[in-house]
C-alpha positions as CSV (number, residue, x, y, z in Angstrom):
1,X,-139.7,-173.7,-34.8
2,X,-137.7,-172.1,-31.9
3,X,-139.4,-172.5,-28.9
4,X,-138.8,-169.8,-26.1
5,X,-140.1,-170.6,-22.9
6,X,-139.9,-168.0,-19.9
7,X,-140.4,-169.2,-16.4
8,X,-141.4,-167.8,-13.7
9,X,-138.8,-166.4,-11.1
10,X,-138.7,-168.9,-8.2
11,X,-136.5,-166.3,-5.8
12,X,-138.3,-164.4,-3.1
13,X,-138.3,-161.0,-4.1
14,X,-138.0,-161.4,-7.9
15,X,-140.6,-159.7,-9.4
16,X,-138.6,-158.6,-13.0
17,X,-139.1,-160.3,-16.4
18,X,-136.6,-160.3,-19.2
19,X,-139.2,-160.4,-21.8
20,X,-142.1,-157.5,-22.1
21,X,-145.7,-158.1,-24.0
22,X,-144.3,-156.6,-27.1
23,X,-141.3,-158.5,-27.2
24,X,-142.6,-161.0,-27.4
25,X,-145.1,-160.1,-29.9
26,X,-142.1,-159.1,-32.0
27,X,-140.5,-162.8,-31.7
28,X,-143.7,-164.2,-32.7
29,X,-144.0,-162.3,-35.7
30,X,-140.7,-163.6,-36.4
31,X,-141.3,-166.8,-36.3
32,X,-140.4,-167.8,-32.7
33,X,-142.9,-169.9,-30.3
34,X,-143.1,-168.1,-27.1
35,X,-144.6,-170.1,-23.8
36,X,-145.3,-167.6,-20.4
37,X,-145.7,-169.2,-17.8
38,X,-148.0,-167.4,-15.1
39,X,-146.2,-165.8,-11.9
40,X,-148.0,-164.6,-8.7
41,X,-145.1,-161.6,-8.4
42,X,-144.2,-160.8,-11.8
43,X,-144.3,-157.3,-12.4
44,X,-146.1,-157.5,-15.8
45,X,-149.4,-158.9,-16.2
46,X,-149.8,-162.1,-17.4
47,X,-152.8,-160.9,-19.8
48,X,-150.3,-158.8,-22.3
49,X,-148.3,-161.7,-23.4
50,X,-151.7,-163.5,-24.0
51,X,-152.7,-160.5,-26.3
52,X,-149.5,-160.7,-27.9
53,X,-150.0,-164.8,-28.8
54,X,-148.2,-166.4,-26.3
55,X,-149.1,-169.8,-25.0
56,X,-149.9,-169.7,-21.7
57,X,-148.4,-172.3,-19.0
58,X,-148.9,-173.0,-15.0
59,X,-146.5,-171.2,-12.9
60,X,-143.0,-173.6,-12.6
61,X,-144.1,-176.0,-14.8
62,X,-140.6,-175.5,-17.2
63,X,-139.4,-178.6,-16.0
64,X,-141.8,-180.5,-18.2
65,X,-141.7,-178.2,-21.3
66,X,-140.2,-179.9,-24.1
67,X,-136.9,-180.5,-24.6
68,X,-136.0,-178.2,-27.5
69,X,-137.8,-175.6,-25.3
70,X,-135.2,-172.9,-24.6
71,X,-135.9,-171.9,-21.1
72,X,-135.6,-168.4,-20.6
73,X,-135.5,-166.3,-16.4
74,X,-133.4,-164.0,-14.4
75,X,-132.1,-165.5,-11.4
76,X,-130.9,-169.0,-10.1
77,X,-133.5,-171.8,-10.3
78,X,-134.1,-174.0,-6.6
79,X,-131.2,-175.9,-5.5
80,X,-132.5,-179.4,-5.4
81,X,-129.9,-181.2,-7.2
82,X,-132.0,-181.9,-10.4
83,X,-130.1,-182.8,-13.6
84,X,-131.2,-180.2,-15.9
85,X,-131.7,-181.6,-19.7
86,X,-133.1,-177.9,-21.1
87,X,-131.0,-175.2,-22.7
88,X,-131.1,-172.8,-20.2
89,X,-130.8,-168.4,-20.4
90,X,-130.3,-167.2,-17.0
91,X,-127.6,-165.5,-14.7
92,X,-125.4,-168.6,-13.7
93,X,-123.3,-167.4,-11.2
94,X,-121.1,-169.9,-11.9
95,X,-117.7,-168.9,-14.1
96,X,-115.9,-166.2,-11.5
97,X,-115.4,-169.4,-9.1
98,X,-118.9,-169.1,-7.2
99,X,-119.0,-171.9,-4.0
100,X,-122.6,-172.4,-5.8
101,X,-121.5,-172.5,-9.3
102,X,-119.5,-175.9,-9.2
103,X,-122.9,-177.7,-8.5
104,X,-125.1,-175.9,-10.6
105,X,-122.7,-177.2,-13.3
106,X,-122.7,-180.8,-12.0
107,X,-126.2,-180.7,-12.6
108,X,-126.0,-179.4,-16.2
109,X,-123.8,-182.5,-16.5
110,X,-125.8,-184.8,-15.3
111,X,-129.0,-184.0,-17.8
112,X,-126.9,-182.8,-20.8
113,X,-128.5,-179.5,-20.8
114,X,-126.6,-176.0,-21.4
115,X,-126.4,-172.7,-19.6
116,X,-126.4,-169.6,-22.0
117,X,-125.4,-167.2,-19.4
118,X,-126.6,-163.6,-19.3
119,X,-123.7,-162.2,-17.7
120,X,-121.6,-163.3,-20.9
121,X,-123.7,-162.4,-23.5
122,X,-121.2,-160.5,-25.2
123,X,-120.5,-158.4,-28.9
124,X,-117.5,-159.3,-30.7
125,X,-115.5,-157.1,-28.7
126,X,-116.3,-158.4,-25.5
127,X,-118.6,-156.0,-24.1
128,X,-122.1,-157.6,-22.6
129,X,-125.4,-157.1,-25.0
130,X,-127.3,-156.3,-21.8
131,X,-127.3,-155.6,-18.3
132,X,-129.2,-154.5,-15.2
133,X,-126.4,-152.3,-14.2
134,X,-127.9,-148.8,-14.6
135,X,-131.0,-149.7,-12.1
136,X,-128.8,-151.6,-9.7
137,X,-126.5,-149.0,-9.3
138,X,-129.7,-146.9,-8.6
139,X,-131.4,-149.0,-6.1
140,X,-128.2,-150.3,-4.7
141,X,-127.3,-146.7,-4.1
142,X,-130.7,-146.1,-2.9
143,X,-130.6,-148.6,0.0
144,X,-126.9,-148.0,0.9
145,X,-127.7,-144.2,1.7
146,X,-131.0,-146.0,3.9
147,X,-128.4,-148.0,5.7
148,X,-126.5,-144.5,6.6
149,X,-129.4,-142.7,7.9
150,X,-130.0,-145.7,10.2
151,X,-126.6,-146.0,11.7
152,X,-126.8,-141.8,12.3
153,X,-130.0,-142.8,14.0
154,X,-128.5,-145.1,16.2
155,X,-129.9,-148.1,14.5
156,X,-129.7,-150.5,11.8
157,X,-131.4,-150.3,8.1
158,X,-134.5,-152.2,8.2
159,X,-136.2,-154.2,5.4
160,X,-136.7,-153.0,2.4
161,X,-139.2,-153.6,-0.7
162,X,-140.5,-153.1,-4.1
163,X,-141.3,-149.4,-4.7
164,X,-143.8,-148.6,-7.9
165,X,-141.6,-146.4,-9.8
166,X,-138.5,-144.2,-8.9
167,X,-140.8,-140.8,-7.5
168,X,-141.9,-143.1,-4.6
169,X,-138.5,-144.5,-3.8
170,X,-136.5,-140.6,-4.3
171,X,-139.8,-140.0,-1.5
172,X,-139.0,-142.7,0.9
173,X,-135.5,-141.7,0.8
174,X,-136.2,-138.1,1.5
175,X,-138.2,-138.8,4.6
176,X,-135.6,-140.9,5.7
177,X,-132.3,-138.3,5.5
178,X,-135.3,-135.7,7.0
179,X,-134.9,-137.9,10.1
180,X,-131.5,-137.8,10.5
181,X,-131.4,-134.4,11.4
182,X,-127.8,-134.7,9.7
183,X,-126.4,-133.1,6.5
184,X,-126.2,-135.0,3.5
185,X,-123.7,-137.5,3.3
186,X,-120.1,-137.5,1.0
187,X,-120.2,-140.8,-0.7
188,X,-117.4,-142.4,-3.2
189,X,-118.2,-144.2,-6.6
190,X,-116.0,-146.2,-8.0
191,X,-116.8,-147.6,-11.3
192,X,-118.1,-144.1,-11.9
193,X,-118.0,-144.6,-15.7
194,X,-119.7,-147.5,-16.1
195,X,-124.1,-148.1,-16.4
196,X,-124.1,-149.2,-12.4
197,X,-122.0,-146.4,-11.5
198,X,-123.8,-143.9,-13.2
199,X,-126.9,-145.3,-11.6
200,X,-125.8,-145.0,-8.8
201,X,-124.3,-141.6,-9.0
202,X,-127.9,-140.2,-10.5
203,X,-129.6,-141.7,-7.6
204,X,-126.9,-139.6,-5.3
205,X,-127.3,-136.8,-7.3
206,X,-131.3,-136.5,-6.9
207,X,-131.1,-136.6,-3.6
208,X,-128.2,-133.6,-3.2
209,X,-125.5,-136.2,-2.3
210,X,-122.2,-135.1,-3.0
211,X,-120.2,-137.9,-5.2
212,X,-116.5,-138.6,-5.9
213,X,-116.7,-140.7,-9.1
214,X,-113.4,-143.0,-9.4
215,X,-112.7,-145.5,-12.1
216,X,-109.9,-147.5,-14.2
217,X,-107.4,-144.6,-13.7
218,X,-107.7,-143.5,-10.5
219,X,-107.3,-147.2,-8.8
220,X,-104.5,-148.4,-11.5
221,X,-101.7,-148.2,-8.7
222,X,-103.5,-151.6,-6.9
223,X,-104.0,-149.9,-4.2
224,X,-104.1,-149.1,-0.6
225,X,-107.1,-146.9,-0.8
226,X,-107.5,-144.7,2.5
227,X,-109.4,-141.6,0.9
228,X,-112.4,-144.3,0.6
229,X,-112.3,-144.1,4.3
230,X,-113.3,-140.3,4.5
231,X,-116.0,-140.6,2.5
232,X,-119.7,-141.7,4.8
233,X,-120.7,-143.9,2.0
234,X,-118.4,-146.1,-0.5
235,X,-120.4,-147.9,-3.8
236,X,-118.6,-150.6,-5.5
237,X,-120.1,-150.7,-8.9
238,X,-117.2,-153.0,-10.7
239,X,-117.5,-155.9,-12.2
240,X,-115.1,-157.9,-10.0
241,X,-112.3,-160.5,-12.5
242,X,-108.7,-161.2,-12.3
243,X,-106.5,-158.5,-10.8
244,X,-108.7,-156.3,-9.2
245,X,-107.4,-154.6,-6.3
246,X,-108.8,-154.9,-2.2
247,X,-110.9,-151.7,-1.7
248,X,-111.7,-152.0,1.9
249,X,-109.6,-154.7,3.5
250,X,-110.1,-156.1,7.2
251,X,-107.8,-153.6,8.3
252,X,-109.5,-150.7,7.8
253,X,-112.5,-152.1,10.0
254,X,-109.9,-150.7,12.7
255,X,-108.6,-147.6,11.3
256,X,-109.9,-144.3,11.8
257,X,-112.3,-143.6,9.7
258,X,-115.7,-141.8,8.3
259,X,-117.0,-144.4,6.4
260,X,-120.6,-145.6,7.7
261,X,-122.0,-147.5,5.0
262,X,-120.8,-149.8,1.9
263,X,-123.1,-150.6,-0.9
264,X,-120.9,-153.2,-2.5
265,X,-123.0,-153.3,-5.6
266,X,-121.4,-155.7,-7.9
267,X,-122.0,-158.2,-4.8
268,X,-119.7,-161.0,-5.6
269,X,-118.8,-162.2,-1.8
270,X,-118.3,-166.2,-2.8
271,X,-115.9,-164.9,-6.0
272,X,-111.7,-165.1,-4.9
273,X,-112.0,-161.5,-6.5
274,X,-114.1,-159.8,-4.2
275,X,-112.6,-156.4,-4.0
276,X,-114.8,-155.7,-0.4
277,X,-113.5,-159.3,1.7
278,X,-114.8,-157.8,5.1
279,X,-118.3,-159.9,4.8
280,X,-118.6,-163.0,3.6
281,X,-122.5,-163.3,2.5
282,X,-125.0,-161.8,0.6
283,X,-127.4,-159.4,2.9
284,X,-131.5,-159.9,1.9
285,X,-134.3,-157.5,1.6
286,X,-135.5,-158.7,5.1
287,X,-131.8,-157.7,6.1
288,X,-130.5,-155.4,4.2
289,X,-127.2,-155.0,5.8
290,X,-124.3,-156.7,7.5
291,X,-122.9,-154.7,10.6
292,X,-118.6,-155.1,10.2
293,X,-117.9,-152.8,12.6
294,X,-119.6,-151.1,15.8
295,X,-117.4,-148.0,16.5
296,X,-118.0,-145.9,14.8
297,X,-120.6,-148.6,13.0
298,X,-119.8,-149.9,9.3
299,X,-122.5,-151.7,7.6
300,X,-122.1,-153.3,4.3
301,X,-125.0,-153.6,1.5
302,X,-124.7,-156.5,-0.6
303,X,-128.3,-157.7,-2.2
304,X,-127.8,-159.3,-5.0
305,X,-131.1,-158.7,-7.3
306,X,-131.7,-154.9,-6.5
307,X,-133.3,-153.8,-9.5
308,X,-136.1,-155.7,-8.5
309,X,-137.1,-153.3,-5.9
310,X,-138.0,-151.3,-9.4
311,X,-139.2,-154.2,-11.4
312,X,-141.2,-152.2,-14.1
313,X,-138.0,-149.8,-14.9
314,X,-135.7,-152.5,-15.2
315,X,-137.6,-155.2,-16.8
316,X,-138.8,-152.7,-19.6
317,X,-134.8,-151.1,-20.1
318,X,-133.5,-154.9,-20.0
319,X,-135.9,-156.7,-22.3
320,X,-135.6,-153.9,-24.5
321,X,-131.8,-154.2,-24.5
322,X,-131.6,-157.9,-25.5
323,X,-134.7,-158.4,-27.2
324,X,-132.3,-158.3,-30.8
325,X,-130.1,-161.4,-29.2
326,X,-133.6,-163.3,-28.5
327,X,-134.4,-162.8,-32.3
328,X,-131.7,-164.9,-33.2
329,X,-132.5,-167.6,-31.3
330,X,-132.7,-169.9,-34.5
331,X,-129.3,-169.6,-35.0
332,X,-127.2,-170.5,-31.9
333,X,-124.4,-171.6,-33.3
334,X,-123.4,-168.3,-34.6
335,X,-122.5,-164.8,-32.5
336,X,-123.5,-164.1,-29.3
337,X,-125.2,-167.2,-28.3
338,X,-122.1,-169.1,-29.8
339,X,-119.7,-167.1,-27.3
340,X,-122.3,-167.6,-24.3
341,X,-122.0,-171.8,-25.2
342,X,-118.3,-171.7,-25.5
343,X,-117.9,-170.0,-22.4
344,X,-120.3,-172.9,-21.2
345,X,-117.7,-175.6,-22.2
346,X,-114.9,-174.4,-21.1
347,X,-115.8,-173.8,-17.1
348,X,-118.0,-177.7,-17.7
């Protein structure tokens, strides 16, 4: 019998789940074992997926599941050098040439274990089976246009947390431009067509920000890209590979300019492709922002779990979107998990 078994998230501020109650309920009917460990942040109550039949385990106890157990979370486990032995479903962060990623594979190595990573879960054609995208683009907007009515405060975003659903956050955000005594903001998408750019762009949208929405055919050329500099607020929402072009280079840190605030979305600062190379570190939910630039000031956003700050929305939309890849589990040497352990091999 398969045996799915999903840990809890061991990152600070991680409070999502890629599995709800009644997925799981629909793997067990199918045939699937399903072990849930218990989580003092997780978003969903542990007693659902008891209802549903799961087995029930402590809180980080995956390491001493059994070895066919197929362990199953979100983000990156602790970095204490650990071989890992288990088949693994997580985002790696460790194909695009991540500093991090070289030793998380070293450690796959050294137990024999495998990494079926979320980010290439793909279809036939190449496209990914599931994906945060449309909430991070909506709370990665959301605290990018916090960051801009600090600076037009005269200060700098403070921290930031998990809202209960979307009416509280489009609230918080209200308040906040209401203090700025300043008219809404001009802010540029690119990646405008995509499920993070489209978050994003709604989030704008509710709150009466104007948008520019840019994609493939509007930065073909490679670039220079001075109309991002006269928009307040830029939102990288691409998915950063091979060939794509510098958006905001070092040189416009200099250059006249009305950009304030830069919510670089797809946060990929350790990748050779970042398309935003004027920071050089993720920013936190304790600080949100990296200050660039002090006049006029240029703060850049780059958390890099935002759709945790709605953990209910996007747990429920993601779960729901690759639930039909989890109940194939018994066959992982066919389709999607195939791809995800080929793509394995070749960067081990």
């Amino acid at each position: 019998m398969t045996h799915l078994w999903v840990r809890a998230e061991q990152r600070p501020n991680e409070d999502r789940v890629g599995l709800t109650p009644e997925g799981a309920r629909a793997l067990i009917d199918a045939g699937l074992s399903v072990t849930v460990e218990q989580s003092a942040s997780r978003a969903i109550p542990i007693d659902g997926y008891f209802d549903a039949g799961c087995d029930i385990a402590p809180e980080n106890s995956w390491p001493g599941a059994p070895r066919d157990a197929i362990i199953f979370g979100l983000k990156e486990l602790p970095e204490d050098g650990t071989p890992l032995m288990h088949r693994h479903i997580m985002f790696g962060h460790a194909f695009k040439g991540q500093h991090a990623g070289r030793e998380l594979l070293r450690r796959f190595r050294a137990g024999g274990g495998t990494l079926y990573d979320l980010e290439y879960l793909v279809d036939e054609a190449g496209r990914r089976i599931a994906a945060f995208g449309y909430w991070a683009g909506y709370a990665g907007a959301a605290v990018t246009l916090k960051a801009w009515a600090a600076a037009r405060r005269g200060a700098i975003c403070g921290p930031v947390g998990v809202y209960p659903g979307k009416a509280a956050l489009l609230e918080d955000l209200a308040g906040e431009f209401d203090g700025t005594g300043s008219p809404r903001p001009h802010a540029i998408v690119i990646g405008a067509l995509g499920r993070v750019g489209t978050g994003a762009a709604d989030l704008c949208a509710a709150l009466g920000v104007d948008v520019t929405g840019w994609d493939m055919d509007e930065t073909a050329h490679g670039g220079p890209f001075p109309e991002i500099l006269d928009h307040d607020i830029f939102l990288n929402c691409i998915f950063a590979r091979p060939g794509t072009p510098v958006f905001v280079s070092r040189e416009a840190l200099t250059a006249p300019r009305a950009l304030t605030a830069i919510g670089d979305i797809a946060c990929d600062p350790g990748s050779d492709y970042n398309p935003v190379p004027i920071y050089d570190s993720a920013t936190t939910w304790q600080a949100p922002v990296t200050r660039v630039a002090d006049t006029p000031p240029l703060d850049v956003m780059a958390i890099d779990n935002l759709p945790s700050m709605l953990p209910v929305e996007s747990s429920q939309d993601y779960a729901a979107q690759l639930l039909p890849a989890l109940l194939r589990l018994g066959a992982l040497n066919t389709g999607v998990w195939a791809r995800a352990e080929a793509e394995f091999r070749r960067h081990i």
